[in-house]
C-alpha positions as a printed Julia matrix, in Angstrom:
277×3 Matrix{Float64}:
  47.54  -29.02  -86.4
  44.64  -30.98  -85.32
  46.81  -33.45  -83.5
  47.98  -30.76  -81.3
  44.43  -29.38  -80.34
  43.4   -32.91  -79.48
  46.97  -33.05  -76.92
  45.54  -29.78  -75.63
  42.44  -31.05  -74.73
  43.3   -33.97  -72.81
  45.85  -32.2   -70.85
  43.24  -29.86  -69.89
  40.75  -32.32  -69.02
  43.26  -34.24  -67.16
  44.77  -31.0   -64.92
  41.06  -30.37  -64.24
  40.61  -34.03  -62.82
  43.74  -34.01  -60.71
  42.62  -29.87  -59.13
  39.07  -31.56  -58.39
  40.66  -34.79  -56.63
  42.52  -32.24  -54.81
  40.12  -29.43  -53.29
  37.93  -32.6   -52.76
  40.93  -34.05  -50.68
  41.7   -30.85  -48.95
  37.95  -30.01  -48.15
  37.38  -33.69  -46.47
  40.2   -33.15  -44.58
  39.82  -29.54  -43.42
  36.02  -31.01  -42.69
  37.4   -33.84  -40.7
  39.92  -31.63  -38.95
  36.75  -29.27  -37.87
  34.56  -32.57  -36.97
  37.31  -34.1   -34.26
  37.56  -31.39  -31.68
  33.45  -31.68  -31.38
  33.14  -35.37  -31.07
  36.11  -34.89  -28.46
  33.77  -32.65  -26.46
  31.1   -35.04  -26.35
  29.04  -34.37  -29.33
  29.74  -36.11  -32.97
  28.27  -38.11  -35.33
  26.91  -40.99  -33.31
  25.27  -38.37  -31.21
  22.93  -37.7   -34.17
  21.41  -41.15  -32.96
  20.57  -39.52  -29.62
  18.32  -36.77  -31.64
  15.02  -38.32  -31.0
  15.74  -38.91  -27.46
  16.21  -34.67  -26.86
  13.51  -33.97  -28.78
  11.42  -36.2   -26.7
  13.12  -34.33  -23.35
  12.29  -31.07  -25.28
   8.4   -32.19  -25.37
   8.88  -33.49  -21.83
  10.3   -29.59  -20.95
   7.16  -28.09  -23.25
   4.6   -29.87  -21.08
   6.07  -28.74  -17.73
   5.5   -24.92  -19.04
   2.26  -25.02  -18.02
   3.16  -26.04  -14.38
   5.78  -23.62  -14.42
   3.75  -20.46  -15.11
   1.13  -22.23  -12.35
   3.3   -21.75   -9.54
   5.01  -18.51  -10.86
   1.38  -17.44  -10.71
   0.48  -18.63   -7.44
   3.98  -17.46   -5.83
   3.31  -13.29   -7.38
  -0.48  -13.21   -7.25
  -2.43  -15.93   -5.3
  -0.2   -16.75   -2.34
   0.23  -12.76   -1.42
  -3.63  -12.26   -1.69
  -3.95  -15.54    0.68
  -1.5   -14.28    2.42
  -3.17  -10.73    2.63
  -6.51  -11.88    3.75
  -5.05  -14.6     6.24
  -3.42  -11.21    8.07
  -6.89   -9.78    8.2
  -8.26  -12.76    9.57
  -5.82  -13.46   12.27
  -5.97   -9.54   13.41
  -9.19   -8.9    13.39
 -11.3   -12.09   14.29
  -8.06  -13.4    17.22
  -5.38  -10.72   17.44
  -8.03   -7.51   18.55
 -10.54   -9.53   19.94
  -8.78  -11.93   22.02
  -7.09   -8.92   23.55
  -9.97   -7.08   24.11
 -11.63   -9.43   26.07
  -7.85   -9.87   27.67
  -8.07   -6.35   28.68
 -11.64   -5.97   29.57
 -10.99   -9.42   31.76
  -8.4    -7.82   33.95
  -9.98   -4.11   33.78
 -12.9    -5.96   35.18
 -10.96   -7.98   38.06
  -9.0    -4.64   38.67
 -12.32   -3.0    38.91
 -13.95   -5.65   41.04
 -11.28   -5.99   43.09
 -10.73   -2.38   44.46
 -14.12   -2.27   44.89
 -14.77   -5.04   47.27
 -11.46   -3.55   49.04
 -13.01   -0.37   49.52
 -16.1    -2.45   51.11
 -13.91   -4.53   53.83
 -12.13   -0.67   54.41
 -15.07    0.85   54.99
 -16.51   -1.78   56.89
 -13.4    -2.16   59.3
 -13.4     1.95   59.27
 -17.62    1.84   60.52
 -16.33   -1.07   62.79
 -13.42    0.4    64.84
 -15.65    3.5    65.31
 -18.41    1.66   66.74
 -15.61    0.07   68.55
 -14.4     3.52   69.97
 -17.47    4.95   70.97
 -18.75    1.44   72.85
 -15.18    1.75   74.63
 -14.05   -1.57   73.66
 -11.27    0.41   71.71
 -11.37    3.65   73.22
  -8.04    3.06   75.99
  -6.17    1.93   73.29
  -6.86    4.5    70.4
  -5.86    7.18   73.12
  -2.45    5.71   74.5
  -1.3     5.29   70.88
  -2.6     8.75   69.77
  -0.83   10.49   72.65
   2.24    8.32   72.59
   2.66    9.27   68.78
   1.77   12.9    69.39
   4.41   12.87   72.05
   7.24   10.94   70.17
   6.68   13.44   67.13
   6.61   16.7    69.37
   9.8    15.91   71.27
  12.09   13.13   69.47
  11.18   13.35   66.01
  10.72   16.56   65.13
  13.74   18.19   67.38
  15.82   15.64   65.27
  14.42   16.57   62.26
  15.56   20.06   63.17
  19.01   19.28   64.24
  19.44   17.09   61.06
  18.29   20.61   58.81
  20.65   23.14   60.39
  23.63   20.91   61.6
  23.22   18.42   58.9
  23.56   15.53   61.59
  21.15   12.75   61.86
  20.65   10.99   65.31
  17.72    8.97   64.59
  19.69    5.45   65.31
  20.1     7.0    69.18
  16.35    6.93   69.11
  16.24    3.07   67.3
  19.56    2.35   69.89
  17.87    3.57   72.58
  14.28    1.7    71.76
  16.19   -1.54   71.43
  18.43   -1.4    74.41
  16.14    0.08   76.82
  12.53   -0.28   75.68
  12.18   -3.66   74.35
  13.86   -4.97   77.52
  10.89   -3.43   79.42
   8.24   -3.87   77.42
   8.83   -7.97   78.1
   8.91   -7.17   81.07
   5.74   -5.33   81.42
   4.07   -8.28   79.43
   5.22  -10.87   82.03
   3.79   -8.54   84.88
   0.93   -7.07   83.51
  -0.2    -9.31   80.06
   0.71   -7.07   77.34
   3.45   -4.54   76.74
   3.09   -0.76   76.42
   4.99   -0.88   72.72
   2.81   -3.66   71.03
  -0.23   -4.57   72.23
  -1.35   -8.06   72.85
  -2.45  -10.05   69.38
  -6.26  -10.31   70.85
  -5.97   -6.64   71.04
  -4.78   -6.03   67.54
  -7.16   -8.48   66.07
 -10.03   -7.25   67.67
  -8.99   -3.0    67.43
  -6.34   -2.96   64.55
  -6.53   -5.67   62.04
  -9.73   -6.22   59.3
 -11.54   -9.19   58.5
 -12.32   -9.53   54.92
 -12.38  -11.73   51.67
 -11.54  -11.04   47.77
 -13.76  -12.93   45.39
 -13.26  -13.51   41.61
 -15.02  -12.44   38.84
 -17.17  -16.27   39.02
 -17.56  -16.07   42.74
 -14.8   -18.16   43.91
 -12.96  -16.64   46.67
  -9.34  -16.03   46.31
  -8.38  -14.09   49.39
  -9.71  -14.62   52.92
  -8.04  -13.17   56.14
  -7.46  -10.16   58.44
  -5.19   -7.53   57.7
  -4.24   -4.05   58.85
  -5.78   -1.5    57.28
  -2.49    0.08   55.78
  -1.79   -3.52   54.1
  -5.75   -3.46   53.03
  -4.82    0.23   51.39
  -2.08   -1.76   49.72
  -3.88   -4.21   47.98
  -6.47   -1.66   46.73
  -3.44   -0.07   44.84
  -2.46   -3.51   43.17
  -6.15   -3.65   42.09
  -5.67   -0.12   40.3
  -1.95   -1.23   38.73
  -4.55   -4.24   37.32
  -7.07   -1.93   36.04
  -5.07    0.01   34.66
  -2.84   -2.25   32.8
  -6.46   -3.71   31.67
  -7.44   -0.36   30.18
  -3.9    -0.04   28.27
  -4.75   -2.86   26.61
  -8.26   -1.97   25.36
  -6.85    0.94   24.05
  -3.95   -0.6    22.07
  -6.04   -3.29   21.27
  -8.63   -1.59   19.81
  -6.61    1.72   17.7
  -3.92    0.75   15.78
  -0.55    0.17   17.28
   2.71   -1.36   17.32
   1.31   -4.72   18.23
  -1.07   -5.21   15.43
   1.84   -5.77   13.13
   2.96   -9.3    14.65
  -0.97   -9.94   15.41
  -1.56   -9.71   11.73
   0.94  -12.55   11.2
  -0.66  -14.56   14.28
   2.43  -14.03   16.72
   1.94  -12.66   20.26
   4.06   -9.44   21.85
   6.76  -10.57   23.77
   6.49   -8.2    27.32
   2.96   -6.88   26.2
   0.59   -9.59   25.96
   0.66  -11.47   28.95
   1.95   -8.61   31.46
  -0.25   -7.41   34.53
């Protein structure tokens, strides 16, 4: 009876020894089996050795935070508020006043310039009526005032009739007529006489139709000098308005707010705006 408990007990002992050889087996295996696809992927065992090396890029990582929340800082907060006052500076201490003082420049030489226009008109004007009443004018001021009165009374407005209730126009008999008939004399009558009875002679017009005068800038420098008829003196007093004009449109928009602040506040010019007359 005792022999066969002692049997017992080694059997036991044994079948415990061979199960624990086994699940150990098994468990290395099923360990080694989980290992192999891991180190295939580029991380196993020898890559433990490489531990110290990623902690050291982790502390390399840690010290850039720092940097990192530097320029996040300075791209949300400082560089907007630079940007913000950089706008203010370039509007208000170029963009306005530069075109102010644009505008007031060419409001001035628009100014300036119709004025001394209106002297050399009314000059010529107190000239030619001088002129008149001395008689160095007076023959010529009458032919053309009763030629005109005549050409409106029966060619021009008897055509201008004719056109209204026939709806025909015959003003090119008048032009055919001047150029086939008149002309031809009138060159005629200067080779005869010295001047012609449709122009007269250059002297004539200088001295009883044309106007001496001279434009000066805004530093004294003169910029125009000649004679011209009074209708082409009338002329350039209305470019001097279109200049003072344009001159005052840009005081205004320069100094309330308007479109063209927006691109001066990020230092760029108005294409069509900033340089136009």
């Amino acid at each position: 009876m005792k022999l066969t408990k002692t049997y017992f007990d080694i059997y036991n002992k044994i079948l415990f020894a061979v199960l624990g050889i086994l699940l150990i087996t098994w468990f290395s295996i099923y360990v080694m089996e989980k290992i192999r696809p891991v180190k295939k992927e580029g991380f196993g065992l020898d890559d433990l050795k490489n531990i110290p090396n990623k902690i050291n890029e982790f502390g390399d990582q840690l010290k850039d935070i720092p940097k990192i929340i530097q320029k996040g800082f300075e791209d949300k907060f400082v560089r907007p508020i630079k940007e913000f006052f950089d706008g203010l500076d370039q509007l208000f201490n170029h963009g306005i006043p530069d075109h102010l003082a644009c505008g007031k420049s060419m409001a001035d030489s628009g100014f300036n310039g119709g004025l001394q226009v209106l002297n050399v008109q009314f000059l010529c004007f107190w000239d030619k009526f001088v002129k008149f009443f001395k008689g160095d004018c007076t023959l010529y001021y009458i032919i053309d005032a009763i030629s005109k009165l005549l050409t409106i009374i029966f060619i021009r407005l008897p055509l201008t009739i004719i056109k209204a209730i026939f709806g025909i126009d015959f003003h090119f008999l008048v032009d055919m007529f001047k150029s086939i008939v008149l002309v031809p004399i009138n060159e005629l009558f200067i080779i005869i006489v010295g001047f012609g009875f449709l122009q007269w002679s250059d002297a004539t017009i200088e001295k009883c139709y044309r106007c001496q005068g001279e434009i000066k800038d805004s530093n004294g420098n003169v910029v125009y000098s000649g004679s011209k008829s009074f209708d082409e003196w009338a002329k350039l007093y209305k470019c001097s308005n279109a200049i003072l004009k344009s001159g005052i449109d840009k005081i205004f928009y320069s100094a309330f707010p308007s479109d063209h602040w927006k691109p001066w506040y990020h230092g760029n010019h108005t294409s069509g705006w900033d340089d136009r007359i």
